[in-house]
C-alpha positions in Angstrom: 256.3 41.4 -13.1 258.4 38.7 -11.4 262.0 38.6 -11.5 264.5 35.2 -11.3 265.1 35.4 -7.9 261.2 36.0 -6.8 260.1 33.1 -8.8 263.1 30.4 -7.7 261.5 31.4 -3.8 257.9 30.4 -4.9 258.9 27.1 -6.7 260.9 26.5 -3.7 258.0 27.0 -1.2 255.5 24.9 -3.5 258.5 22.6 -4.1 258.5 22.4 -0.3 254.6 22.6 0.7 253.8 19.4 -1.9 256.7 16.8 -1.3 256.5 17.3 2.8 254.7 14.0 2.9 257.8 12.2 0.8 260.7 14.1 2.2 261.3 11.4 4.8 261.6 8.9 1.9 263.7 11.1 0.0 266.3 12.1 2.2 266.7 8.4 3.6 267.1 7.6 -0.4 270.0 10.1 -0.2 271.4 9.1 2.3 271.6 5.3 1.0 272.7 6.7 -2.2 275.8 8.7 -0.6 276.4 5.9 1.0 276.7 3.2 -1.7 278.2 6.1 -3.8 281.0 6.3 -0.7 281.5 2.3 -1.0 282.2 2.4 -4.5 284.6 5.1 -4.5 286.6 3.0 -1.2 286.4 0.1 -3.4 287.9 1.7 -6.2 290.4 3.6 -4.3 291.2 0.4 -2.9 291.3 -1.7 -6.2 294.1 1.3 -7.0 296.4 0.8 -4.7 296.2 -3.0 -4.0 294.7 -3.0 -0.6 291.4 -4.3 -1.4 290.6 -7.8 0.5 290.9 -11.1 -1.2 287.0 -12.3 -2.6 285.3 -14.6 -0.7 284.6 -17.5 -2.1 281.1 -18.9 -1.7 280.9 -23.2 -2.2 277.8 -24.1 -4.0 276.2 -28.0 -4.7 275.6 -28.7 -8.2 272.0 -30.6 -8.3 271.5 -33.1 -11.3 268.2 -32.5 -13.5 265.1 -34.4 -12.8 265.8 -34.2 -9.1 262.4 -32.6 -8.7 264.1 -29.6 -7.3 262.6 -26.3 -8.5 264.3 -22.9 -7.5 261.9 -20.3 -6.0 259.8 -18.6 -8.6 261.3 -20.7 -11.5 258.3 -22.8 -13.1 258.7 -26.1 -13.3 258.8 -28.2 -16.3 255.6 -29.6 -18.0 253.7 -26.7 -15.8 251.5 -24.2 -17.8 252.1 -20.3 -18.7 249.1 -19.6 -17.0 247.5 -21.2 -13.3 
């Protein structure tokens, strides 16, 4: 019968003969994740020590109701749940 060892090599092979179409999208996937996972961990290290950049500070415009100003993808009022 098959050992351990001989049946880790055949789920690696059919591992490997039916995700080659989406290893491209996995390893780029990875790679963002190592990446982001590398932020964090600068911006953590950073929060630590007290080296970490002041926050940028974003001005927005406050815009009275009844303007007839809708944000994108927000419904506006009076409108019905379904077109």
């Amino acid at each position: 019968m098959f050992g351990l060892s001989e049946l880790a090599i055949i789920l690696v092979v059919v591992i490997a003969v039916i995700g080659v179409k989406k290893l491209p999208e996995l390893t780029r996937s990875a790679g963002k994740a190592a990446r982001i996972l590398k932020a964090e961990a600068r911006a953590a290290k950073d929060e630590e020590t007290g080296t970490a950049p002041a926050p940028k500070v974003v001005r927005g415009e406050v815009v009275p109701p009844g303007t007839g100003t809708t944000p994108p993808g927000a419904r506006a009022t009076g409108s019905p749940d379904h077109p």
